[in-house]
C-alpha positions as CSV (number, residue, x, y, z in Angstrom):
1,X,0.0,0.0,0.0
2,X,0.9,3.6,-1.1
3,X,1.9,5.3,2.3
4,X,3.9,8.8,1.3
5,X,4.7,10.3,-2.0
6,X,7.0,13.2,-2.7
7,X,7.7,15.2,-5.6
8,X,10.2,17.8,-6.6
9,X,10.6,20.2,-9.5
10,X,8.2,17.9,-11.8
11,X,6.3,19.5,-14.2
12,X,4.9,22.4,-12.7
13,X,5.3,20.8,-8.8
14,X,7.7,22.4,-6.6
15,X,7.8,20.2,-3.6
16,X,5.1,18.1,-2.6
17,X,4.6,15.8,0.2
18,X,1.5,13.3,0.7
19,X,0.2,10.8,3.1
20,X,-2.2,8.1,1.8
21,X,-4.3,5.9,4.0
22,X,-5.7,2.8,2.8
23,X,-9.6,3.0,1.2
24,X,-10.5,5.5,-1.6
25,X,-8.4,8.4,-1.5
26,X,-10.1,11.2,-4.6
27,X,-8.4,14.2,-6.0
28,X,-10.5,17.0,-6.8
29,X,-9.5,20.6,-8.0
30,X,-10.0,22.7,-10.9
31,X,-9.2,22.1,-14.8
32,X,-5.6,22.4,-15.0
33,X,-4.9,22.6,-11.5
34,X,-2.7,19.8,-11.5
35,X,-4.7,17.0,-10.6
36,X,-3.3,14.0,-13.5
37,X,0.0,15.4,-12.8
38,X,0.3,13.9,-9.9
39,X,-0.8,10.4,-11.6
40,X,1.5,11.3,-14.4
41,X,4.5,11.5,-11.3
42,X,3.5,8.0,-10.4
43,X,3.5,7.0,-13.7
44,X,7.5,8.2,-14.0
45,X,7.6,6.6,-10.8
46,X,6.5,3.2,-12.3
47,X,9.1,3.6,-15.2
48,X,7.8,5.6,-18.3
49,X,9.6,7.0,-20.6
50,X,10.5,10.2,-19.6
51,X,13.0,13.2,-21.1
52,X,14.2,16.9,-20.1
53,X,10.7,17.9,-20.6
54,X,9.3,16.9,-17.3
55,X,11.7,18.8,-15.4
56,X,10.5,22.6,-13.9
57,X,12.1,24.6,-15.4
58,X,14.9,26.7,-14.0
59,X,15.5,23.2,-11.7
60,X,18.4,21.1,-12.0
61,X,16.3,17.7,-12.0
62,X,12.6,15.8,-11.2
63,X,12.6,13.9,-8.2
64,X,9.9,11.4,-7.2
65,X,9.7,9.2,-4.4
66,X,7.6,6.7,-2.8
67,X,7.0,4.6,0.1
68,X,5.1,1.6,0.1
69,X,3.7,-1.1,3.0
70,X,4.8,-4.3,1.6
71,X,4.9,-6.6,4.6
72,X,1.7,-8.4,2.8
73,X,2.9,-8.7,-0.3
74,X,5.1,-12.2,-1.5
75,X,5.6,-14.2,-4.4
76,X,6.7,-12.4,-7.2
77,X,7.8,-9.1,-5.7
78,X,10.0,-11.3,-3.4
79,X,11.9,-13.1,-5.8
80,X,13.0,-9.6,-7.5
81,X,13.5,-7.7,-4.5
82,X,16.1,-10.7,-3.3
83,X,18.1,-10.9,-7.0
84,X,19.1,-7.3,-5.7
85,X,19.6,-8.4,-2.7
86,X,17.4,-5.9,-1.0
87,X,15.1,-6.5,2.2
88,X,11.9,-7.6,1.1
89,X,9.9,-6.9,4.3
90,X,8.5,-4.0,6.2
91,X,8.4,-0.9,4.0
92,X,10.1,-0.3,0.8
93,X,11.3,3.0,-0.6
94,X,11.1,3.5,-4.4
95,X,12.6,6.2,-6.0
96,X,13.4,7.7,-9.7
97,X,15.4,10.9,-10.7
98,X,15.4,12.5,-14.4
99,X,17.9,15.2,-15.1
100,X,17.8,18.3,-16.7
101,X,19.9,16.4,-19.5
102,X,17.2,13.9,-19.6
103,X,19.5,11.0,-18.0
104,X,17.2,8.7,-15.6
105,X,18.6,6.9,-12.6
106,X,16.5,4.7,-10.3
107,X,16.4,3.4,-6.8
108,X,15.4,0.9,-4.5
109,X,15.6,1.1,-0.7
110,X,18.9,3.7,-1.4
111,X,20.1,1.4,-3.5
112,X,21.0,1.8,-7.6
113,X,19.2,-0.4,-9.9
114,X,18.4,-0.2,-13.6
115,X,15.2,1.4,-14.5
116,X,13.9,-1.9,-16.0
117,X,14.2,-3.6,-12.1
118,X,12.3,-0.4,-10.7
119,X,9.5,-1.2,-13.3
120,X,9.0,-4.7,-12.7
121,X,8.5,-3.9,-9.1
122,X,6.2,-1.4,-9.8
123,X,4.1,-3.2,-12.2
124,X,3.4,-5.3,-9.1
125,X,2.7,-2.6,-6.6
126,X,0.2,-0.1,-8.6
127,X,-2.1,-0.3,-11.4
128,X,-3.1,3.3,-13.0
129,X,-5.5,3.3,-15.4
130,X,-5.9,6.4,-17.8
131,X,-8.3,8.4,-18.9
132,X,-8.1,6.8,-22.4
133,X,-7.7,3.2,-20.8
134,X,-10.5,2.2,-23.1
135,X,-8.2,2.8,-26.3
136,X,-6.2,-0.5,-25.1
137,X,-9.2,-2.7,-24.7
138,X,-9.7,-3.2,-28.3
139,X,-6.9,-5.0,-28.6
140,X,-6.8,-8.7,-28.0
141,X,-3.4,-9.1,-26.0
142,X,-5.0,-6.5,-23.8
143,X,-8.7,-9.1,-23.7
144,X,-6.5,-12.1,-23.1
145,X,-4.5,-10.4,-20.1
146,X,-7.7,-9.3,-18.4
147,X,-9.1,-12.4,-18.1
148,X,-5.8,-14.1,-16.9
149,X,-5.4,-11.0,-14.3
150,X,-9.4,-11.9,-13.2
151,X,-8.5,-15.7,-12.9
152,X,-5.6,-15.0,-11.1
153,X,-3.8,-17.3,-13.8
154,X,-0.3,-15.4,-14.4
155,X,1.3,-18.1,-13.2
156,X,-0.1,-20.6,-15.2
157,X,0.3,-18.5,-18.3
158,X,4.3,-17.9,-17.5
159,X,4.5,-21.4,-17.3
160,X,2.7,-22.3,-20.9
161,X,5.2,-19.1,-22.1
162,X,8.5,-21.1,-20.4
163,X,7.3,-24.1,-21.9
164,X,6.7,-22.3,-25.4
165,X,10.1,-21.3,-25.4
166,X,11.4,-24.6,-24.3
167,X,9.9,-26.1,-27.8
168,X,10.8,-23.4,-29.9
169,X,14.4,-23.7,-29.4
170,X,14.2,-27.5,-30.0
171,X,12.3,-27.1,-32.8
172,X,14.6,-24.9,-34.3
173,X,18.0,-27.0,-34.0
174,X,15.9,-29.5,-35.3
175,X,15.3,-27.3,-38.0
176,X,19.4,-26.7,-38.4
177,X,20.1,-30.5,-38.2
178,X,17.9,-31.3,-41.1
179,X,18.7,-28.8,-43.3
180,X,22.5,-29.5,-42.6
181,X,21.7,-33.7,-43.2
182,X,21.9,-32.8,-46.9
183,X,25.6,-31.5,-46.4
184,X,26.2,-34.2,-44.0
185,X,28.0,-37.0,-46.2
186,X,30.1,-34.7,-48.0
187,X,31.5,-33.1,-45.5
188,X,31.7,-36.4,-43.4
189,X,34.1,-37.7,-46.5
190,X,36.5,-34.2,-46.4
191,X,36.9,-34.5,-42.7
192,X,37.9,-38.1,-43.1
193,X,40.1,-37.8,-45.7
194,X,41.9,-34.8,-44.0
195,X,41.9,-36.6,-40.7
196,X,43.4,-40.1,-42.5
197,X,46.3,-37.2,-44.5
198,X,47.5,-36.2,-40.8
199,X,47.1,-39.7,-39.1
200,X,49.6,-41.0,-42.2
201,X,52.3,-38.5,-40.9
202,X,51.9,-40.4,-37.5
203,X,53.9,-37.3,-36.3
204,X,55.1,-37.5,-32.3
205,X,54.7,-35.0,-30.1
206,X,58.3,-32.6,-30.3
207,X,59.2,-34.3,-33.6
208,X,59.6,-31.3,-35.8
209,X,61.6,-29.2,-33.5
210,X,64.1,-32.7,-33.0
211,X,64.4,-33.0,-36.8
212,X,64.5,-29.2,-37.0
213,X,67.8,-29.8,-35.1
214,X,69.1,-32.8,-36.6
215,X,68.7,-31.7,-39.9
216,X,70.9,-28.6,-39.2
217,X,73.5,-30.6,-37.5
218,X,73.4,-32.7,-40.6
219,X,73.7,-29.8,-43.0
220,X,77.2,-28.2,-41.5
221,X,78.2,-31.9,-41.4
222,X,81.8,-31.3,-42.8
223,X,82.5,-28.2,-40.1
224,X,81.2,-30.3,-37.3
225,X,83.4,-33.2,-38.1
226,X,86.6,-30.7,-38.7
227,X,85.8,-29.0,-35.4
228,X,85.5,-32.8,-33.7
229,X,88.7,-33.9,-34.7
230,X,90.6,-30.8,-34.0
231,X,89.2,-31.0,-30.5
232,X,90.2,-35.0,-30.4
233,X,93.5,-34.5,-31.5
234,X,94.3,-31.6,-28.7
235,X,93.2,-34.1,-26.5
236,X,95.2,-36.9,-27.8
237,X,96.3,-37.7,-30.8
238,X,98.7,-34.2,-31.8
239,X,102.3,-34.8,-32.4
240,X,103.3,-32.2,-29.9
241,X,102.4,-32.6,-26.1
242,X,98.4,-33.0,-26.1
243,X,96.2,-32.1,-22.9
244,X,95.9,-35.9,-21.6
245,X,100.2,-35.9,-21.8
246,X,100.7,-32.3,-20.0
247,X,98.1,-33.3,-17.5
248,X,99.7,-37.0,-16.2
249,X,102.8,-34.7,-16.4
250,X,101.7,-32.0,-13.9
251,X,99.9,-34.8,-11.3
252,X,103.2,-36.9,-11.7
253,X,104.8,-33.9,-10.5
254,X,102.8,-33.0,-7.8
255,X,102.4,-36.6,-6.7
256,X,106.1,-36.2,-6.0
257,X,106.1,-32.7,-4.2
258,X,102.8,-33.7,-2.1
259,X,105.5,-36.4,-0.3
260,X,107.4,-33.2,0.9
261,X,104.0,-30.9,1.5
262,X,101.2,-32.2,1.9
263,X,99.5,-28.9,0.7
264,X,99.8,-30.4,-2.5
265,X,97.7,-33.3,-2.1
266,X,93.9,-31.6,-3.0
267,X,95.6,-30.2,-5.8
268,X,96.9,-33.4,-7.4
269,X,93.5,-35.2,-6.7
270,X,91.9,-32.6,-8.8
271,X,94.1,-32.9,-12.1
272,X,93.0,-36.9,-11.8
273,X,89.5,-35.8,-12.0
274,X,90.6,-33.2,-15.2
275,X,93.0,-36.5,-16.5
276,X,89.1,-38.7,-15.9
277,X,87.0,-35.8,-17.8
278,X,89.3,-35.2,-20.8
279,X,89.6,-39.1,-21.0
280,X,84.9,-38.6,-21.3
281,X,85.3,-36.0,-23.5
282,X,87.8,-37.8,-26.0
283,X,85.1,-41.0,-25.8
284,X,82.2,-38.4,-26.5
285,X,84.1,-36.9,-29.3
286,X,84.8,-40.4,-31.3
287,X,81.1,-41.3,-30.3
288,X,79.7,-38.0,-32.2
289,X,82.2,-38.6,-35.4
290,X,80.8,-42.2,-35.6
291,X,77.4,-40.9,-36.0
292,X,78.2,-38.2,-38.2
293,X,79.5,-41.0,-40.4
294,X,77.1,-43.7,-39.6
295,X,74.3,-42.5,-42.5
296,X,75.4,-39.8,-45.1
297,X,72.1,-40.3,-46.6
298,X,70.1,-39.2,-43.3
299,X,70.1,-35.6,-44.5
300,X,68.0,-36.2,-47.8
301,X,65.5,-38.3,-45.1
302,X,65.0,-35.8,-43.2
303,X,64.2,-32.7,-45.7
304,X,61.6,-35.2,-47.2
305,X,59.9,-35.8,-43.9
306,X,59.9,-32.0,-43.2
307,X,59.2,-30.7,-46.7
308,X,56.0,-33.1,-46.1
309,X,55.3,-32.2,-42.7
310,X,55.0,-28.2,-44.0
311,X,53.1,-29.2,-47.3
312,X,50.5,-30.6,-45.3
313,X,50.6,-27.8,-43.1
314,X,49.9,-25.4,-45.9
315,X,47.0,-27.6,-46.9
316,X,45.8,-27.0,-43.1
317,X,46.5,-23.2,-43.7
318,X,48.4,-23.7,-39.5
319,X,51.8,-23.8,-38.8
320,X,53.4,-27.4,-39.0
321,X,53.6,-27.5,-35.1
322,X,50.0,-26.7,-35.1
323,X,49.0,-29.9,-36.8
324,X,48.4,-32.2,-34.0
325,X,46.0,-29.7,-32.8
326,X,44.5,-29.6,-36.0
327,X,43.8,-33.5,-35.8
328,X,42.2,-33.2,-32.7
329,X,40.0,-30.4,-34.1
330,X,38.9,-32.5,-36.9
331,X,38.6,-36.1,-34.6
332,X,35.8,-34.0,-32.8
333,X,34.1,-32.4,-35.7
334,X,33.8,-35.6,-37.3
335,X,32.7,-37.5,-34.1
336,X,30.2,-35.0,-33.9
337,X,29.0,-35.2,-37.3
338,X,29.1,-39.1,-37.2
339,X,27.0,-38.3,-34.1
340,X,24.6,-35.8,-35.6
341,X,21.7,-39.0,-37.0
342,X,21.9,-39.9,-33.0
343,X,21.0,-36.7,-31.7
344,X,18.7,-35.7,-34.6
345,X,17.0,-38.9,-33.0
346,X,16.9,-37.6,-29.7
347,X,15.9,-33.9,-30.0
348,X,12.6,-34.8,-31.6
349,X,12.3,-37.4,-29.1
350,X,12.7,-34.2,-27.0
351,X,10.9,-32.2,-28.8
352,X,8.0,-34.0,-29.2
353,X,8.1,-33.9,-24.7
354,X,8.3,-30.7,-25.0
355,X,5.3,-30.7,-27.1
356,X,3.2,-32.8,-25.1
357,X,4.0,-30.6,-22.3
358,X,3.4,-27.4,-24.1
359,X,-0.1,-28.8,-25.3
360,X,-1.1,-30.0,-21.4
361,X,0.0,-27.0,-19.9
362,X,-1.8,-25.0,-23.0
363,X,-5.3,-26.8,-22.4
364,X,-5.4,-26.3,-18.4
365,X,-4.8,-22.8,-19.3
366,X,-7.0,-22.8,-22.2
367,X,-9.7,-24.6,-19.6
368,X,-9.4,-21.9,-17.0
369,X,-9.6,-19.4,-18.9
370,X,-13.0,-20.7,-20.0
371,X,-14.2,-20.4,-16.5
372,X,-12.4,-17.4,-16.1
373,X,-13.9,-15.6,-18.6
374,X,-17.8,-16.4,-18.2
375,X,-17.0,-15.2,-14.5
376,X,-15.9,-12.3,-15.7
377,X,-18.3,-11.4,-18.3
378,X,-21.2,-12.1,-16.0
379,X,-19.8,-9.3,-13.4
380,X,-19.5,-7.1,-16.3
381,X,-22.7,-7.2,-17.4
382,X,-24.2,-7.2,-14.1
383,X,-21.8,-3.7,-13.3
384,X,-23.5,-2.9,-16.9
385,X,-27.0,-2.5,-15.7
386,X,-26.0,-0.5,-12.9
387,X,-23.7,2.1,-15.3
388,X,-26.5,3.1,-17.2
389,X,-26.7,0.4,-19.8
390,X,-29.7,-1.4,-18.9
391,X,-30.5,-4.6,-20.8
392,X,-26.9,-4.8,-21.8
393,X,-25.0,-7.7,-22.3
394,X,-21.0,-8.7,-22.3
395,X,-19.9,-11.8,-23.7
396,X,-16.4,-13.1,-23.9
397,X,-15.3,-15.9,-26.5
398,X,-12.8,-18.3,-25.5
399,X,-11.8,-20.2,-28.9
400,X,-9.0,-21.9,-30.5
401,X,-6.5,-19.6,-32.5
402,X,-6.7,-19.7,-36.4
403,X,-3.2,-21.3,-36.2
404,X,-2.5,-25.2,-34.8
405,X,1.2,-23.5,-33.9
406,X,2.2,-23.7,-30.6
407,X,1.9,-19.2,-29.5
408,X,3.7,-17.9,-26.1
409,X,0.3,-17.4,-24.8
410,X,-1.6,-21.2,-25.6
411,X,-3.8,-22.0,-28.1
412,X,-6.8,-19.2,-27.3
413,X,-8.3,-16.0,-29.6
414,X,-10.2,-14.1,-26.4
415,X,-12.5,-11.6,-27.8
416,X,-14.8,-9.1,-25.9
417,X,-18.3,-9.0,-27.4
418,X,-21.1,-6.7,-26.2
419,X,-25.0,-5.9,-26.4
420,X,-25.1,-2.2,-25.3
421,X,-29.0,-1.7,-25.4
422,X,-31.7,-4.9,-25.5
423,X,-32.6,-6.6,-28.7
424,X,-29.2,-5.7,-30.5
425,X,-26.8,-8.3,-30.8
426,X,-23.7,-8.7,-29.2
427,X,-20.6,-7.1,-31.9
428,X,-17.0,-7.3,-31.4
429,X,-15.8,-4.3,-28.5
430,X,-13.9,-2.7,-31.1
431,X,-17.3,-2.0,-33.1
432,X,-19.2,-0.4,-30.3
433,X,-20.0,3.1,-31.7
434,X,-20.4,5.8,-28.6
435,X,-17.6,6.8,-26.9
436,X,-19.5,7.4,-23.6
437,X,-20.7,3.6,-23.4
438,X,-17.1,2.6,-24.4
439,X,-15.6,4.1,-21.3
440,X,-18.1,3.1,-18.8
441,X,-17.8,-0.4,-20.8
442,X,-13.9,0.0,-19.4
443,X,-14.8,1.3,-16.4
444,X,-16.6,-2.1,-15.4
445,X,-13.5,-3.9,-17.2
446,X,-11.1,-2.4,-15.2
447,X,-12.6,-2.4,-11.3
448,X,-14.5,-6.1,-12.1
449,X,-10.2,-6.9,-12.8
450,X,-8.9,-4.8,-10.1
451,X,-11.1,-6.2,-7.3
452,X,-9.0,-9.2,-8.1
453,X,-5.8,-7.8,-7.7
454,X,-3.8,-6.3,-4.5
455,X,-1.9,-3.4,-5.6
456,X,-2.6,0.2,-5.1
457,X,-5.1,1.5,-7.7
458,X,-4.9,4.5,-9.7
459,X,-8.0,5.7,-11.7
460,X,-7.1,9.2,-13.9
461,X,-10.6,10.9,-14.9
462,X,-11.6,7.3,-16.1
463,X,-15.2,8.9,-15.1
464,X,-15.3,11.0,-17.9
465,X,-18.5,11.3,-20.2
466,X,-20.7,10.2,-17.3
467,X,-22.9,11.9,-15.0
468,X,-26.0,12.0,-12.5
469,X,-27.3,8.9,-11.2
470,X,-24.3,6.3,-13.3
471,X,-21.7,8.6,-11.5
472,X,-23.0,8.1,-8.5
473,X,-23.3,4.3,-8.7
474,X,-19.2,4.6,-10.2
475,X,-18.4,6.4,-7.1
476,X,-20.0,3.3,-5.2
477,X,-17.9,1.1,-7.1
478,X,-14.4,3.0,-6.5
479,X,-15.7,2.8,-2.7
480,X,-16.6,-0.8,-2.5
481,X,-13.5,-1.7,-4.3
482,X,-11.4,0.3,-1.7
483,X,-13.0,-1.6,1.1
484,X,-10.3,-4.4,0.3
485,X,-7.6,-2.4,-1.8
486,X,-5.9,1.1,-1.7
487,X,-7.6,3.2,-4.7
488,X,-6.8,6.7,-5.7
489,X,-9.0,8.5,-8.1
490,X,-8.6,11.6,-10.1
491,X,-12.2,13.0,-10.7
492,X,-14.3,16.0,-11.4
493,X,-17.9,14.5,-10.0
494,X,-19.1,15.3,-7.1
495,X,-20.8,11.9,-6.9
496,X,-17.7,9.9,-7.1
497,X,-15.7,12.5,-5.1
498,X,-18.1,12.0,-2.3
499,X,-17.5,8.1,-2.1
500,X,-14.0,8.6,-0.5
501,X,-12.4,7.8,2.8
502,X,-9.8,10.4,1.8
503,X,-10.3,13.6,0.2
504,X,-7.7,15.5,-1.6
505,X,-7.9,19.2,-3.0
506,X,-5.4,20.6,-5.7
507,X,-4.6,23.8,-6.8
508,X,-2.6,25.8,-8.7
509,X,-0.8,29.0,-7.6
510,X,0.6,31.6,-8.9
511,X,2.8,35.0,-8.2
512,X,2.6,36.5,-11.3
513,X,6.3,34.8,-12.1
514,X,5.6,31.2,-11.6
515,X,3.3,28.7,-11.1
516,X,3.2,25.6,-8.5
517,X,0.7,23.2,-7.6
518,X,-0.5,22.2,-4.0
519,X,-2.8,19.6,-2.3
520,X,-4.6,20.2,1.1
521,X,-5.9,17.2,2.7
522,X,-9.5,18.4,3.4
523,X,-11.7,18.5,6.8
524,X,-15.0,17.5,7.1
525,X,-16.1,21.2,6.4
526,X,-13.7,22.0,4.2
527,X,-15.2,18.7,2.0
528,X,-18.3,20.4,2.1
529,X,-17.1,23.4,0.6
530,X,-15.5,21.4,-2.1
531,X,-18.5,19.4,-3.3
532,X,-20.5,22.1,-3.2
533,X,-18.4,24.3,-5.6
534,X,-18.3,21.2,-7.8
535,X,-22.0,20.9,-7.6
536,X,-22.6,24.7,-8.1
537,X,-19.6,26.4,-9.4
538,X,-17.2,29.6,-8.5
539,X,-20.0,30.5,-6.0
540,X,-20.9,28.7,-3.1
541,X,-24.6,29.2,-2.2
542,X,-26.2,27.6,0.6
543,X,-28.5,25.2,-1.6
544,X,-25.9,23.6,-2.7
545,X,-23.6,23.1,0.1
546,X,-27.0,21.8,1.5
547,X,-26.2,19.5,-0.8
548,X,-23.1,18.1,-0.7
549,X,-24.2,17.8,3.2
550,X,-27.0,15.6,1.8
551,X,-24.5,13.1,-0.4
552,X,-21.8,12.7,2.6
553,X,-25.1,11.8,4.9
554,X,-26.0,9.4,2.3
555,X,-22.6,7.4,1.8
556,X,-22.3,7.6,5.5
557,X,-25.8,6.0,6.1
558,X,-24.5,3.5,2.8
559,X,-21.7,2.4,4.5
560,X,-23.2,1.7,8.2
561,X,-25.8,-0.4,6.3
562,X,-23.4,-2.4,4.4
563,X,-21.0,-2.9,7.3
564,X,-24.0,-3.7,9.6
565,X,-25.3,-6.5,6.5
566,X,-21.4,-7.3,6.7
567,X,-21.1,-8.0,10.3
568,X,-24.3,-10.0,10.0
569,X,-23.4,-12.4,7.4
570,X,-20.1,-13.0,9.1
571,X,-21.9,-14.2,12.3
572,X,-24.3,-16.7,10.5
573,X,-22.4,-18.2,8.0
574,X,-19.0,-19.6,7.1
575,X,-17.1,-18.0,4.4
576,X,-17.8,-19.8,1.3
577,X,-14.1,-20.0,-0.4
578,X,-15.0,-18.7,-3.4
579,X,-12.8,-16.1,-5.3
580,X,-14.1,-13.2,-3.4
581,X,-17.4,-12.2,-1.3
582,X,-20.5,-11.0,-3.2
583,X,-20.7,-7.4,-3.3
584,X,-23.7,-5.8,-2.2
585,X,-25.8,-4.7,-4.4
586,X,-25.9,-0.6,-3.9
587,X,-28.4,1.4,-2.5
588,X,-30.9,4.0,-4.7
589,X,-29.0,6.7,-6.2
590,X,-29.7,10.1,-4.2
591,X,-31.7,12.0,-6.0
């Protein structure tokens, strides 16, 4: 419920604070006082689209914030109040800023979130209906939602919507394997082949960096020999003194010496260990010219296995030590392609789940929404008779779509009929001619829906085009539906304005230099005053504050009647369980 509501530099608002209390809260005032501003604040609120142009000008930015009871609420609201991880209990504080620049920013409870989060908590918190509402309930989405919001079967209708997504994305990579089956054996033969070209190699892993190497060794094959045996004969085989001969020399020597100092010792032992490695090295060296030797035709080997190696890789467009990456690659395309009949298999086995489960869910929505709707259009009709459209009649078909195809919304075309006077037969809502009879028709809609749902209701002048005895039965039905809900209503009747728990006054002011609006929460004689300049004009007379005396008496004497038939029932019989208690039926218009 709607509990405070301020707004800063919007439109022509300056500051305004308001307190709501639960019931029917009405807004009355002068023409262009100011009044649908304030529903057009809660609409900004509630995430329209909004630029530079609802700023005041000369103000830096539009500020509108609200705070709302939500420790009844659940469900829905819940589950996106805790993806933001905000607190989902007690009150919450909603909140939306547009700049002078036109930039929007939003918040919930102090904290930032896009603007689309802020409208999808919104759209579960208040409903505002405009004064061209009745423009929107030609269309069929707009039918089909109304019935689904009077059965209270969102939920159901998100699940047929999930599972009409489920089947569409199987159907279409169904779609994508058959039409690539035709392509299937051709490019099953390329992968092989290309696959069975790289197998062939049977190339190890680090083979093309080892015969990188050999095959350079193998090319300077003369100045690696040369430089072998130049470093072997040092060591050895040189007519003059070679390193193995000066070394036994110098440990003979000190061998000697060491019996004198012993000093000498260490040093002799590590000579040996130089005699020991220059003894390896001279093996190491023969070893290496043997192999140098061993296979002079090695060198032409190993250009053909690497000329191959690269040929193939040019083939593959990758680099030659990309190519066992390039196997793997095409071992899993083709296993995936050899396994493409198998899963073509099982998606329509999985597809054709998904359809039987589409199709059940479909026809319990399709079902309820048959019960739903003759509900519905019985209330209707029976609010018809008491808007000023005696004998009238409102139907609403329930049928199968033109289409067998499987729609986000089931298999049902809802269409609003209705019989305006007696003896004419019921046409298609879009065809009904008078624009008077086509808002009270939405009025009826809209609070037969609403008294179904338990957000805070706005109504914006959706009383226009009505008068006398039908407003006064409207204003009954805004007050009976805020017996159980919060409902704020914009009006210029004094027969609905009386109706409310709550009344409301705007104005506008003005200084000559600007202009700002304000709303005064009016006392019982101040509400007086009000009526009666709505019933009689600028001048007050004493007739018709008389009046409006006589039409607060008269809801008041409504209301203790109703509650006194209320208490009653409550005491001699158990609540049936049905969607909703009947509504009394209302008392004689005041005439």
């Amino acid at each position: 419920m709607l509990r405070h509501l301020q707004i800063r530099d919007f439109a022509i608002i300056e500051a305004l604070e308001l307190d709501f209390s639960p019931g029917l809260t009405v807004l009355t005032g002068e023409t262009g006082a100011g009044k649908s501003i304030i529903v057009d604040a809660l609409e900004l609120l509630c995430g329209s689209r909004a630029g530079a142009d609802v700023v005041r000008p000369g103000a830096e930015r539009a500020d509108v914030t609200a705070t709302v009871d939500i420790t009844a609420t659940a469900g829905e609201l819940r589950h996106i109040l805790g993806e933001q991880s905000i607190d989902s209990s007690g009150e919450l504080l909603l909140r939306r800023v547009v700049g002078s620049d036109g930039r929007s920013r939003a918040w919930l409870n102090g904290q930032a979130v896009p603007v689309q989060v802020l409208t999808g908590v919104t759209g579960l918190l208040f409903e505002i209906h405009g004064q061209h509402e009745f423009q929107s309930l030609v269309r069929p989405a707009t039918q089909r939602g109304l019935v689904d919001t009077y059965g209270r079967l969102e939920s159901l209708a998100a699940q047929v919507r999930t599972a009409h997504s489920v089947w569409l994305a199987l159907l279409n990579r169904s779609i994508e394997l058959d039409s690539a089956a035709s392509e299937r054996g051709s490019r099953l033969d390329l992968l092989r082949h290309q696959l069975h070209e790289i197998e062939a190699l049977q190339l190890k892993a680090g083979e093309i960096a080892e015969l990188k190497d050999e095959h350079s060794r193998l090319a300077n094959r003369g100045r690696l020999i040369e430089a072998a045996r130049g470093a072997l004969e040092w060591l050895y085989e040189a007519d003059a003194p070679t390193a193995h001969t000066l070394i036994a020399k110098s440990v003979a020597v000190l061998r000697q010496a060491g019996t004198v100092d012993a000093q000498l010792a260490p040093l002799s032992v590590l000579l040996e260990e130089a005699a020991l490695r220059v003894k390896d090295a001279g093996h190491s060296l023969l070893q290496y010219l043997d192999a140098l030797e061993l296979d002079p035709q090695r060198a032409d080997a190993i250009e053909r296995r690497l000329a191959a190696i690269e040929e193939l890789a040019r083939k593959h467009r990758v680099n030659p030590e990309a190519l066992p990456d390039r196997q793997a690659e095409l071992s899993a395309q083709l296993a995936g392609l050899e396994a493409a009949a198998a899963d073509v298999g099982a998606l329509r086995l999985q597809l054709a789940t998904a359809t039987g489960s589409f199709q059940e869910l479909a026809g319990q929505l399709s079902g309820r929404r048959t019960a739903a709707a003759r509900a519905l259009a019985k209330e209707i009709s029976a609010r018809m008779q008491e808007l000023g459209m005696g004998g009238g009649r409102f139907l609403i078909d329930v049928v199968a779509a033109e289409s067998a195809e499987p729609a986000p919304h089931g298999f049902d075309r809802v269409e609003f009929r209705v019989s305006t006077n007696p003896g004419q037969p019921p046409r298609a809502i879009s065809k009904v001619a008078s624009g008077g009879e086509l808002a009270r028709l939405s009025l009826a809609v809209q609070v037969s829906c609403a008294a179904s749902a338990a957000s805070c209701m706005v109504f914006d002048e959706v009383d226009n085009g009505i008068g006398g005895a039908v407003a006064e039965i409207v204003g009954r039905e805004l007050r009976q539906l805020g017996e159980h809900a919060q409902v704020l209503c914009v009006t210029h009747l004094p027969q609905v304005a009386a109706q409310g728990h709550q009344h409301l006054r705007v104005a506008k002011l003005s200084d000559g230099r600007s202009t700002r609006t304000s709303v005064a929460h009016l006392s019982p004689e101040q509400r007086v005053d009000e009526l009666a300049r709505m019933l009689g004009g600028v001048e007050i007379t004493p007739r018709a504050r008389a009046h409006a005396n006589e039409m607060l008496a008269a809801v008041a004497s409504a209301a203790a009647a109703a509650s006194a038939i209320a208490s009653s029932a409550a005491s001699s019989t158990q609540p049936t369980g049905g969607r909703r208690p009947a509504r009394p039926r209302p008392a004689p218009p005041v005439k």
